[in-house]
BALOBA-1460 file (C-alpha; in Angstrom, 3 decimals):
// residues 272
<rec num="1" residu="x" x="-26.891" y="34.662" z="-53.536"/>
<rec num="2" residu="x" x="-25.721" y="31.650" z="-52.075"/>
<rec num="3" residu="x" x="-27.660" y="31.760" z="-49.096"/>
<rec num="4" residu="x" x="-30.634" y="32.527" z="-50.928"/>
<rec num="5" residu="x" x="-29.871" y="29.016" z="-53.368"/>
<rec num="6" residu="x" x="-28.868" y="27.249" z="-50.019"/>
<rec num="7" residu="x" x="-32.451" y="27.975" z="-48.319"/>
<rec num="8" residu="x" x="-34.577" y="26.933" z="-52.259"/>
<rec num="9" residu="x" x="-32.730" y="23.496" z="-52.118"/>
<rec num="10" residu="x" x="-33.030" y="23.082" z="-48.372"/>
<rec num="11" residu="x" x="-34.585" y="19.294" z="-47.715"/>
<rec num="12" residu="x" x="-33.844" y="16.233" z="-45.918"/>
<rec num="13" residu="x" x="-34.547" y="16.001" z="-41.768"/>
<rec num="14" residu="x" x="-34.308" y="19.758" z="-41.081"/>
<rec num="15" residu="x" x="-37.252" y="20.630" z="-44.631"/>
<rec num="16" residu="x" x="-39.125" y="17.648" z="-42.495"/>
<rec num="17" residu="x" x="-39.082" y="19.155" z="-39.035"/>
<rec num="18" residu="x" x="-39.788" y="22.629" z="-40.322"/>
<rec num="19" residu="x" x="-42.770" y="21.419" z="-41.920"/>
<rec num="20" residu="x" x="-43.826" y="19.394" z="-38.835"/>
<rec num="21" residu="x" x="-43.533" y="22.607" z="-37.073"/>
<rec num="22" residu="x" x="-45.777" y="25.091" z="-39.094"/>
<rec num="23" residu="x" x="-48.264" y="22.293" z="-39.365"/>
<rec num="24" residu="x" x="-48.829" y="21.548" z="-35.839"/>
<rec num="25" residu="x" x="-48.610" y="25.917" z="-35.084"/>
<rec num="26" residu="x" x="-50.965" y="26.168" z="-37.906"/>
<rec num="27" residu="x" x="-53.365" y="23.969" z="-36.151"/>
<rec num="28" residu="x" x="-53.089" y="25.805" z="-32.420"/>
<rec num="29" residu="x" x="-53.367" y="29.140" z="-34.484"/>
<rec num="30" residu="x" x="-56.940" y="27.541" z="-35.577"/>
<rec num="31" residu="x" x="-57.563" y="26.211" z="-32.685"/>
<rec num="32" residu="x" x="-57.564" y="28.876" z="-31.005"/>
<rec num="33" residu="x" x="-60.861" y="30.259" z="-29.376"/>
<rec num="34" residu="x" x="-62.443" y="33.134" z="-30.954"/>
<rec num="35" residu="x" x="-64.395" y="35.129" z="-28.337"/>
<rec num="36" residu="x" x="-64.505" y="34.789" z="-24.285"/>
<rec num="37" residu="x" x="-67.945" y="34.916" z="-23.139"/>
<rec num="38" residu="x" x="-69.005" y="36.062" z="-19.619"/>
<rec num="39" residu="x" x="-72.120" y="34.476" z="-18.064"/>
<rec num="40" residu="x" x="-73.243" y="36.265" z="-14.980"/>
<rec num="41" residu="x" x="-74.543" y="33.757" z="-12.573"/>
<rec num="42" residu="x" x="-76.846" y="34.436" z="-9.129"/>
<rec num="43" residu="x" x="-74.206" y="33.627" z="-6.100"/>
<rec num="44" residu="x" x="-76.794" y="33.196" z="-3.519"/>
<rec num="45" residu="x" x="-79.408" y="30.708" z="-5.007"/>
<rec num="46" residu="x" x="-78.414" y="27.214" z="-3.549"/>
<rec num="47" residu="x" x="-78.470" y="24.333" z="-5.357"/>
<rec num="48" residu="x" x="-78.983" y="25.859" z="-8.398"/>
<rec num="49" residu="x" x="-75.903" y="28.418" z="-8.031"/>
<rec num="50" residu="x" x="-73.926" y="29.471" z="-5.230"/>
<rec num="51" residu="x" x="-70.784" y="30.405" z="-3.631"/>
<rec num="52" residu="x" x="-69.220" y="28.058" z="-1.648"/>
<rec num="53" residu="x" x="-65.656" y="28.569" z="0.154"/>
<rec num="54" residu="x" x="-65.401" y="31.216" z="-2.601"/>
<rec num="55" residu="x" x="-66.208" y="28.925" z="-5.072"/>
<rec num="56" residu="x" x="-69.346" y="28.966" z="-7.667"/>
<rec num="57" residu="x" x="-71.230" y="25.444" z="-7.619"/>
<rec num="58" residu="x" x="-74.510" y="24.143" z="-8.178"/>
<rec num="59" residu="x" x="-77.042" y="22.135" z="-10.313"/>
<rec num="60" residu="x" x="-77.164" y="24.685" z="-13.290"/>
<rec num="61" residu="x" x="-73.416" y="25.627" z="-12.906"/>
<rec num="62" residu="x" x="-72.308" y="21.796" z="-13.158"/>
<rec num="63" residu="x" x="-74.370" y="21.536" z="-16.494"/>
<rec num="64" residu="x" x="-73.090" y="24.981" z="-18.135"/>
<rec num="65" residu="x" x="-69.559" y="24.697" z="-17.405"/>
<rec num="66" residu="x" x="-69.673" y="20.976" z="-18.990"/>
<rec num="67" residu="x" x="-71.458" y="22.697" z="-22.200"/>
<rec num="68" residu="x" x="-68.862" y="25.176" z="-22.152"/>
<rec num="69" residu="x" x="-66.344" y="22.307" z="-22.524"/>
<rec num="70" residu="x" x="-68.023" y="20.958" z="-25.473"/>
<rec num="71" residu="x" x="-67.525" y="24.382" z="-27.009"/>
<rec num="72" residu="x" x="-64.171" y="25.601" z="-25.802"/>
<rec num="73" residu="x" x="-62.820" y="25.405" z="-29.484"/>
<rec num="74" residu="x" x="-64.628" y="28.646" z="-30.261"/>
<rec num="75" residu="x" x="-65.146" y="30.251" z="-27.181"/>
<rec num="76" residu="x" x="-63.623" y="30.582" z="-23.663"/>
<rec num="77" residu="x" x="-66.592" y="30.892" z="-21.391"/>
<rec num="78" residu="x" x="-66.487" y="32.341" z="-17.853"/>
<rec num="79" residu="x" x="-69.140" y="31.995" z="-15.325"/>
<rec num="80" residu="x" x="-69.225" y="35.522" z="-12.854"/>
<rec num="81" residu="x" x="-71.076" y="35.298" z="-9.653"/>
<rec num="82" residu="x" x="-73.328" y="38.292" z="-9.061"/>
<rec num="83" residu="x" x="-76.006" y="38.861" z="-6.725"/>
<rec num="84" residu="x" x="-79.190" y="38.717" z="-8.868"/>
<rec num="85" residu="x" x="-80.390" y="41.767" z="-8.825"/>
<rec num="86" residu="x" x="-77.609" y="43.549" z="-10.167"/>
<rec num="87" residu="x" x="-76.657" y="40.824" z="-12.744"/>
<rec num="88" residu="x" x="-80.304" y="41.766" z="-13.610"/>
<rec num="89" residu="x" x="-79.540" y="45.383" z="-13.595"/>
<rec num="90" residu="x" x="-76.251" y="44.827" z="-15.682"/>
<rec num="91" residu="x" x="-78.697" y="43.802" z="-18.653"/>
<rec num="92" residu="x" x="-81.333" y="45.885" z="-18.292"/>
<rec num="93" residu="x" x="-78.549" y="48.715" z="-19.013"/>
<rec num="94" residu="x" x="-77.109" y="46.700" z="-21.812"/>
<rec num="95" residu="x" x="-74.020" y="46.333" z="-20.306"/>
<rec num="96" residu="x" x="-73.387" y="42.445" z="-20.236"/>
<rec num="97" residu="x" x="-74.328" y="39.440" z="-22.756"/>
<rec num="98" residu="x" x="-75.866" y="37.087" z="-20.333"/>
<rec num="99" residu="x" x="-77.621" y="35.655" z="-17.271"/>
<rec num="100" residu="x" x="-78.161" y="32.744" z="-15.070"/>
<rec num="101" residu="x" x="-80.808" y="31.735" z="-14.233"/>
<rec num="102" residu="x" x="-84.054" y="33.723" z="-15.255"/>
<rec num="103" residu="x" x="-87.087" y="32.207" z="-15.614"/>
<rec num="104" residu="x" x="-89.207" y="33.666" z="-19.304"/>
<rec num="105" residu="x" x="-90.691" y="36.400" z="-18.948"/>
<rec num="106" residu="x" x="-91.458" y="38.798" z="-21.607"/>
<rec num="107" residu="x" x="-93.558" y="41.158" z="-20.383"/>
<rec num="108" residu="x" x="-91.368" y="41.572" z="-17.694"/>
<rec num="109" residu="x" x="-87.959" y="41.523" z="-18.670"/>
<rec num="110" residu="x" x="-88.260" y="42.619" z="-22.466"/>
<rec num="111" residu="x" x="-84.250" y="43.559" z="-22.678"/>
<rec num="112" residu="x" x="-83.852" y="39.643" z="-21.720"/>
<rec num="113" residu="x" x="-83.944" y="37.771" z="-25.436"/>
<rec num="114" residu="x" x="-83.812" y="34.910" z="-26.342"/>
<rec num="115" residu="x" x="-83.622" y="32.297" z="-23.557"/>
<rec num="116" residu="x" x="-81.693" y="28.837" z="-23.559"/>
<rec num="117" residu="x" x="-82.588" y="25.153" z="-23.832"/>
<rec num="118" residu="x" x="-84.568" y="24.756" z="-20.435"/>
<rec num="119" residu="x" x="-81.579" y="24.019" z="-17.556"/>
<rec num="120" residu="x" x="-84.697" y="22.387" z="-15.447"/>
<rec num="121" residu="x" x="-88.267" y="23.105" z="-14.229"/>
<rec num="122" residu="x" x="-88.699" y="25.146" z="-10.915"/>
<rec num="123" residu="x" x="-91.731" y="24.827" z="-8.785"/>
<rec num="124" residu="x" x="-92.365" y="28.202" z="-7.183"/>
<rec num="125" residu="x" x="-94.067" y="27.834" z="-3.432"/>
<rec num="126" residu="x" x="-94.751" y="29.670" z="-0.117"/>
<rec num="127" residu="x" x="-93.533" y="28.170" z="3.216"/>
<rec num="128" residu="x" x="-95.496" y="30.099" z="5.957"/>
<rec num="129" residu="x" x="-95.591" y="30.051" z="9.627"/>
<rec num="130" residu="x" x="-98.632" y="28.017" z="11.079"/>
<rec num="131" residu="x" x="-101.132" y="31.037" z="11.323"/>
<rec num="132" residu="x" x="-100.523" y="32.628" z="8.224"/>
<rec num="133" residu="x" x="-101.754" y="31.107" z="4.376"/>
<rec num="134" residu="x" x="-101.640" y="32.117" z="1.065"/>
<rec num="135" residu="x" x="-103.802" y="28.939" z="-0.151"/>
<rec num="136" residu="x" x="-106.684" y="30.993" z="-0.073"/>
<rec num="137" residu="x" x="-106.132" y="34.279" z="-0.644"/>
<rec num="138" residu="x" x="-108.240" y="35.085" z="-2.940"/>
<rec num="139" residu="x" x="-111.021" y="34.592" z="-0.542"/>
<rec num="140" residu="x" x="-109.729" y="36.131" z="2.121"/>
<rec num="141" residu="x" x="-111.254" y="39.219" z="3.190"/>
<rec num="142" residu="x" x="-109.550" y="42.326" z="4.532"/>
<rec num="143" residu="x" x="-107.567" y="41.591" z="7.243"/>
<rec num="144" residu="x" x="-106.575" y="43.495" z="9.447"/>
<rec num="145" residu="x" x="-102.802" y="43.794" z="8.959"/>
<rec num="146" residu="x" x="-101.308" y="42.287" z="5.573"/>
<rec num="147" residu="x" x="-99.805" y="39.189" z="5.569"/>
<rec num="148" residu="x" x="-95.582" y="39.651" z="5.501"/>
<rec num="149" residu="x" x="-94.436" y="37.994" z="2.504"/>
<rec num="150" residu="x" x="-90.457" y="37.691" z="2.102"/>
<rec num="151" residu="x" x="-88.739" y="37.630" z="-1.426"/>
<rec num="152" residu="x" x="-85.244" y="37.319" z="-2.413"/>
<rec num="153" residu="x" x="-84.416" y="40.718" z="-3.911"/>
<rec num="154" residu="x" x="-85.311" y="40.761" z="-7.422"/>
<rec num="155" residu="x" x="-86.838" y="37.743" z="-7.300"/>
<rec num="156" residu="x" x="-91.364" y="38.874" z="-7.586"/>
<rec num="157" residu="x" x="-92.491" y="35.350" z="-8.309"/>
<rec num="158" residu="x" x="-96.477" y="36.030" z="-8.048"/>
<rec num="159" residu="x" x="-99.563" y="34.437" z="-9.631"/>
<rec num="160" residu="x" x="-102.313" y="37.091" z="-10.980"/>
<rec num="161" residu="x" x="-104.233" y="35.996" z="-7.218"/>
<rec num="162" residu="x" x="-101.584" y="37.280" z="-5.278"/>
<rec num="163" residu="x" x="-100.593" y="40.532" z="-7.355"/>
<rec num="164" residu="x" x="-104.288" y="41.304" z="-6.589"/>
<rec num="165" residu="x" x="-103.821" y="40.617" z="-3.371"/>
<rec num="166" residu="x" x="-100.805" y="42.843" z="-3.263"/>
<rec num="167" residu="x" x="-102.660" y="45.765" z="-5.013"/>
<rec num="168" residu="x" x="-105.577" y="45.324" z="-2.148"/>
<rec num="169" residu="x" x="-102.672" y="45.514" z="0.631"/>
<rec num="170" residu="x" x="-103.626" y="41.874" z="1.915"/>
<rec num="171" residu="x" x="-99.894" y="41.641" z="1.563"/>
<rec num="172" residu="x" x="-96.786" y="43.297" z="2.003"/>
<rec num="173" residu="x" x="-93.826" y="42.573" z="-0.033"/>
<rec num="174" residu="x" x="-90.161" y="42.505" z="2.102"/>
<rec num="175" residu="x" x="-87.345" y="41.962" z="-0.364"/>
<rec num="176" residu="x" x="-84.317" y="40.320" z="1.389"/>
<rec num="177" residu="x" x="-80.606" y="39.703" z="0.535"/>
<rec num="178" residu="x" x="-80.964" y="35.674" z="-0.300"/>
<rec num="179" residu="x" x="-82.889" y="32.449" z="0.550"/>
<rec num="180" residu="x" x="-81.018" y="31.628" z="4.049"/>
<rec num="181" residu="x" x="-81.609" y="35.069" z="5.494"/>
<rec num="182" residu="x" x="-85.670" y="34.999" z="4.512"/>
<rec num="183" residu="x" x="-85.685" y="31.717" z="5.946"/>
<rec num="184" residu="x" x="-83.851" y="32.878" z="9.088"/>
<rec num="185" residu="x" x="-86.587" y="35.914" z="9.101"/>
<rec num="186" residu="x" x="-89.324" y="33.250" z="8.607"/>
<rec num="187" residu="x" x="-88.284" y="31.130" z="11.258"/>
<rec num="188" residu="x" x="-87.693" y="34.065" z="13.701"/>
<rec num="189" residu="x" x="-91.267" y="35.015" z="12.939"/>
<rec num="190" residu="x" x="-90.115" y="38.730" z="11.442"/>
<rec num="191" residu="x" x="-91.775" y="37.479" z="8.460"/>
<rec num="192" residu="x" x="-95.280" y="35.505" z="8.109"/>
<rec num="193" residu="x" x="-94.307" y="33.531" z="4.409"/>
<rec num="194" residu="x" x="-91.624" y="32.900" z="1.983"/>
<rec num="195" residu="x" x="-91.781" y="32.599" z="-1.758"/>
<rec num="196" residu="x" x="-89.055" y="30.943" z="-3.900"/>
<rec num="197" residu="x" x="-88.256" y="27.708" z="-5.568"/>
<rec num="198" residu="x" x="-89.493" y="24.473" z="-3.601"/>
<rec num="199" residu="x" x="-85.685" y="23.080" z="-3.340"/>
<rec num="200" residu="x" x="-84.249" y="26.050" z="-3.074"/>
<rec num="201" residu="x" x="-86.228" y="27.050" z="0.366"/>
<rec num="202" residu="x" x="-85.893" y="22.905" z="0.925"/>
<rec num="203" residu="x" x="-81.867" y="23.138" z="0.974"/>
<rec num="204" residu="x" x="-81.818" y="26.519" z="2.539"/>
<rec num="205" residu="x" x="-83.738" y="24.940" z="5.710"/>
<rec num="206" residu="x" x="-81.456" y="22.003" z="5.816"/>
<rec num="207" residu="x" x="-78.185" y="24.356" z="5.887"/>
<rec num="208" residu="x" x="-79.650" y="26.584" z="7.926"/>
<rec num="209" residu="x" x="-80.385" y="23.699" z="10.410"/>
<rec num="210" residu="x" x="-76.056" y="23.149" z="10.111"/>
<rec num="211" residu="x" x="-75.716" y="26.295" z="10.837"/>
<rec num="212" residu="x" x="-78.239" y="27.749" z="13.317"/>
<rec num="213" residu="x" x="-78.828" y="24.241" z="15.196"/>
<rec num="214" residu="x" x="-80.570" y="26.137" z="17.829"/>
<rec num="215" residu="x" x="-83.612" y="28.164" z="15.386"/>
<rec num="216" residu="x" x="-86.800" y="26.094" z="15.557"/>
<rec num="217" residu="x" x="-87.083" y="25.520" z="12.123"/>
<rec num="218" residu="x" x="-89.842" y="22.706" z="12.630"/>
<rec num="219" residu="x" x="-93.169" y="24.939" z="12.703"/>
<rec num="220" residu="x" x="-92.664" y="25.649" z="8.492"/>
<rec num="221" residu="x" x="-94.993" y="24.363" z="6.632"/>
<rec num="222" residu="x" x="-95.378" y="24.033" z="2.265"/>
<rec num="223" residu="x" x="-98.413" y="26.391" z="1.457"/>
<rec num="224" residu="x" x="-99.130" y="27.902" z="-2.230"/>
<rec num="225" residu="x" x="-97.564" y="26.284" z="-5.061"/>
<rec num="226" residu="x" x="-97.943" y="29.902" z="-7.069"/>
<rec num="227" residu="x" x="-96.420" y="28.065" z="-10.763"/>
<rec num="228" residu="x" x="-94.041" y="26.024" z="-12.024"/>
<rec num="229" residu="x" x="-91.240" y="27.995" z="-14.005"/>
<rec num="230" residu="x" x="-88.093" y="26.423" z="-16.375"/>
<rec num="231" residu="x" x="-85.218" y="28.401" z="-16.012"/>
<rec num="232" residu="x" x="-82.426" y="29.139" z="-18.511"/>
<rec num="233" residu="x" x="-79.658" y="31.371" z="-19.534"/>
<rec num="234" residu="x" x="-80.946" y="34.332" z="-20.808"/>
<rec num="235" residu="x" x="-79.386" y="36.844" z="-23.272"/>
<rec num="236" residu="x" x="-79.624" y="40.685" z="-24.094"/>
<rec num="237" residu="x" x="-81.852" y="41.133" z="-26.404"/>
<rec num="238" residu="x" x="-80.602" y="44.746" z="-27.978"/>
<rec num="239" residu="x" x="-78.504" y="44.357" z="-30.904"/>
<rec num="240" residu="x" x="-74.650" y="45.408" z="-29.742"/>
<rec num="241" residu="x" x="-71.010" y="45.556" z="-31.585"/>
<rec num="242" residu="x" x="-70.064" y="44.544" z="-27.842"/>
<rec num="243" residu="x" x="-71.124" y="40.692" z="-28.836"/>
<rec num="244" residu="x" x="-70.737" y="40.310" z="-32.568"/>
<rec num="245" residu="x" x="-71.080" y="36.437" z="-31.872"/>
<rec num="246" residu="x" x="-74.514" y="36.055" z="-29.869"/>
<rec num="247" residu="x" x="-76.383" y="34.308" z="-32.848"/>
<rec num="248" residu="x" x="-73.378" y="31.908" z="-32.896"/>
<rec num="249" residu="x" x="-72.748" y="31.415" z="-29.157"/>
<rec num="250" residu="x" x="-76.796" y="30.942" z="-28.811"/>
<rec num="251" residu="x" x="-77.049" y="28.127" z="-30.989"/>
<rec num="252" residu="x" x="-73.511" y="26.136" z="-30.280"/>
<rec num="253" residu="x" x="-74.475" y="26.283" z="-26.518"/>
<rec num="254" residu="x" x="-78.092" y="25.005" z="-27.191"/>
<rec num="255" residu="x" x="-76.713" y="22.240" z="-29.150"/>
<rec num="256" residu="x" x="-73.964" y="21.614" z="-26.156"/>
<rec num="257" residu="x" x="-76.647" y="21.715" z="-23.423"/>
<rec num="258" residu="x" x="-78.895" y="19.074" z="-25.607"/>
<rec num="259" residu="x" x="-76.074" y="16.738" z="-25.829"/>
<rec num="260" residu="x" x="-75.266" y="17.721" z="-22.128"/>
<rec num="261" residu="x" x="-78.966" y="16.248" z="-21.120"/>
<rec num="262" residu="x" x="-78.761" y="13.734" z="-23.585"/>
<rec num="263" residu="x" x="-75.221" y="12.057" z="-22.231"/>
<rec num="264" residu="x" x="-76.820" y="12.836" z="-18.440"/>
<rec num="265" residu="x" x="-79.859" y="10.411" z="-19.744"/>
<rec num="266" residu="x" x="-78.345" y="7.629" z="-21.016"/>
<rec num="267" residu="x" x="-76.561" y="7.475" z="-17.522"/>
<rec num="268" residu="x" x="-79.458" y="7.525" z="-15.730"/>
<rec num="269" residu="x" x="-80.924" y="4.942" z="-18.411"/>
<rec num="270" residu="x" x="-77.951" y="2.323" z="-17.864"/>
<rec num="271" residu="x" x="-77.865" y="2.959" z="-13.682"/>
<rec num="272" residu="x" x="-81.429" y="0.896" z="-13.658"/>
């Protein structure tokens, strides 16, 4: 009984520190973030995102992970490099949240829904080898052997002109691991023209030139701009108990990337 009287009257210094204690665990306790969130992001699509050393960078990494800081309260957020096509694959069968970077499309990818604030607008062009064009395809009439047209895999970035050209076997589709190696195949002649992202093929040429001093990279030229895309992170679309906080994640990211954008414009405002 005495213990029990000792422990109802306890104050001074030690009722103080106690209190200090359960105040400041109270506060990690609710701190603490509520979900961890795994982003799978294309490791082979430089400088947007990329392995390097072992080591995912890029454009669109940079601007996610600092995002993901603005959010870290509620969530722990980790970025997994995949190749595309099977971080592609991994939604299609429902079996992760999200992806990096997909352009919209709909039609195509209906498991893919919704899609984030825009990260930053693509423009999707050929680079061919002198005697081979895409510019005018549409014109072009049967030739004698299809044109070679190298893709990363997973990556079918046509205009309605050149699926119709496809279906009329003007030209042949060759899907290949990454940009550097269809820019190695372009350059090497195995292939007649490239599609992809005009920096992406741009800083794929300028590491391959690190690289590969010796492959004559000089004789590719800029053809077909084919559209101009703005990618995000997209998100499953089916409804799962797997991620009971996508509505909540979707809209405190969106709000982090705005402010992300916002902060990176005001720099560039003040720099002039």
């Amino acid at each position: 009984m005495e213990s029990s009287w000792q422990i109802i009257q306890w104050n001074g210094p030690k009722r103080i520190v106690f209190l200090l204690f359960a105040f400041f665990f109270t506060i990690q306790v609710v701190a603490k973030p509520s979900y961890r969130v795994v982003i799978l992001v294309d490791d082979s699509y430089p400088p947007y995102s990329y392995l390097k050393d072992g080591e995912l960078v890029g454009l669109y990494v940079d601007v996610v992970r600092q995002a993901a800081d603005l959010i870290s309260e509620k969530y722990i957020i980790e970025l997994q490099p995949v190749p595309w096509k099977r971080g592609v694959d991994a939604l299609r069968r429902g079996e992760d949240f999200a992806l990096l970077p997909p352009y919209k499309n709909v039609q195509g990818r209906s498991f893919i829904w919704p899609y984030s604030e825009p990260l930053h607008e693509e423009v999707i062009q050929a680079f061919c080898n002198p005697n081979s064009s895409l510019l005018k395809i549409e014109n072009i009439e049967y030739p004698l052997k299809p044109i070679n047209v190298g893709i990363n895999a997973g990556y079918l970035l046509f205009d309605q002109a050149l699926n119709t050209a496809m279906e009329q076997n003007k030209i042949k589709i060759w899907e290949n691991k990454d940009t550097l190696s269809n820019i190695l195949k372009l350059a090497k002649n195995r292939i007649d023209c490239y599609i992809n992202d005009k920096w992406a093929i741009l800083s794929g040429i300028k590491a391959l030139k690190k690289s590969h001093p010796f492959v004559d990279l000089s004789q590719l030229q800029q053809d077909r701009i084919i559209f101009k895309r703005t990618a995000h992170i997209g998100y499953l679309k089916a409804p799962s108990e797997k991620f009971p906080f996508k509505d909540d994640f979707i809209k405190e990211m969106d709000a982090a990337l705005k402010l992300v954008f916002e902060r990176r414009t005001q720099i560039d405002s003040d720099d002039k």
